[in-house]
C-alpha positions in Angstrom: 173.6 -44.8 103.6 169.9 -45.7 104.2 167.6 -44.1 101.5 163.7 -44.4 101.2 162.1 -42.5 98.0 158.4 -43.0 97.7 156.6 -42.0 94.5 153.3 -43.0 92.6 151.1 -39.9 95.0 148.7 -38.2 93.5 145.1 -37.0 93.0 142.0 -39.8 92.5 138.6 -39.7 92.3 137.1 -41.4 95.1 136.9 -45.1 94.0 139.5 -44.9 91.9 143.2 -46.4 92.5 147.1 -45.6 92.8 150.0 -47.2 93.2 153.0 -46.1 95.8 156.5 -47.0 95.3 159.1 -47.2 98.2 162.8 -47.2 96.1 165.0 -48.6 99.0 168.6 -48.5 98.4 171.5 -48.8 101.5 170.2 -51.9 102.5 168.1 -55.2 101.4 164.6 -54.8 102.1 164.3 -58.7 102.4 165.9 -58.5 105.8 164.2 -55.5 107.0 160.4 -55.2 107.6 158.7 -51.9 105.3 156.4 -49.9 106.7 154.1 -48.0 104.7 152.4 -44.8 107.2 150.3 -42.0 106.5 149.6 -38.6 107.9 146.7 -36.7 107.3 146.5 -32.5 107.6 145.9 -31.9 111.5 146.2 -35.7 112.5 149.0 -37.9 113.9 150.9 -40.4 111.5 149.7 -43.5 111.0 150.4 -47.3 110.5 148.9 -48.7 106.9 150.8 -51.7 105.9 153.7 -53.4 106.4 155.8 -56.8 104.9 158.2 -58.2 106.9 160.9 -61.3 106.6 162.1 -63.6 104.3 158.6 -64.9 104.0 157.0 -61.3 103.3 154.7 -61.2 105.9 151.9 -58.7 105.4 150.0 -56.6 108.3 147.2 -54.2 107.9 145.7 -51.2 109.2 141.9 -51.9 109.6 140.8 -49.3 108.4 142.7 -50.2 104.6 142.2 -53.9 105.1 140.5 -55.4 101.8 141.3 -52.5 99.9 145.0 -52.1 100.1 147.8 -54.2 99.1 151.7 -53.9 100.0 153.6 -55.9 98.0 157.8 -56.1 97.1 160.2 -56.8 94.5 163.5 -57.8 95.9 165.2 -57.6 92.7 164.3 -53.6 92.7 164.4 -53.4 96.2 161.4 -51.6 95.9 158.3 -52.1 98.0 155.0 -51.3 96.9 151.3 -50.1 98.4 148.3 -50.6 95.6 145.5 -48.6 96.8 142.0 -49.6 95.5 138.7 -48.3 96.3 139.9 -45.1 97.4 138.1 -42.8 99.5 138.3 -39.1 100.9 139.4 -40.0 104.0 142.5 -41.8 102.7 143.9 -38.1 101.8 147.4 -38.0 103.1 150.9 -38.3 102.5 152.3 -41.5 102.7 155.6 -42.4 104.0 157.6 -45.5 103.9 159.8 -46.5 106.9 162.4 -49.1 108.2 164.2 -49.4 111.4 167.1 -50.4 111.5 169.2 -51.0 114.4 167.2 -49.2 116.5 166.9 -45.9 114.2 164.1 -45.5 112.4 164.6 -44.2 108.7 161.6 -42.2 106.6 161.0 -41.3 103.1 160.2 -38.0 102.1 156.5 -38.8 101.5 154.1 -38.6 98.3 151.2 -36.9 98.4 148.1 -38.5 97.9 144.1 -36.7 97.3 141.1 -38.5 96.8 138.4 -36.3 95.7 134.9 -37.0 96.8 
């Protein structure tokens, strides 16, 4: 059974950092792409970060570009987002995501508040 547990949210000071953690379990995250996504109160979710392929590809929002960093071990099958430099406007949970023939599959989400 596909599982996604994200962890690492919490508050921050604006400039300061955090670092999310995607615990993948029901299948190998080497072979499926990891999507990180946020949602912020009143707003639609959306796209941060993702690493796909054998090669880890990386993709970027533009709006985290340069400050944000997604990152996996495949021994823990854990994926990771390092958030520097953060800022108000990055307030939101954050879930991770995989799709998987077809279905998408989402975490629960951690919580995360900058504070200006």
């Amino acid at each position: 059974q596909v599982q996604l547990v994200e962890s690492g949210g919490g508050l921050v000071q604006f400039g300061g950092s955090l670092r999310l953690s995607c615990a993948a379990s029901g299948f190998t995250i080497r072979t499926y792409g990891v999507r990180w996504y946020r949602q912020a109160p009143g707003k639609e979710r959306e796209f941060v970060a993702s690493i796909i392929g054998a090669a880890g590809s990386t993709n970027y929002a533009d709006p985290v570009k340069g400050r944000f960093t997604i990152s996996r071990d495949n021994a823990k099958n854990t994926v990771y987002l390092q958030m520097n430099s953060l800022k108000p406007e990055d307030t939101a949970v954050y879930y991770c995501n995989v799709g998987i023939w077809s279905r998408d599959y989402w975490g629960q989400g951690t919580q995360v508040t900058v504070s200006s």
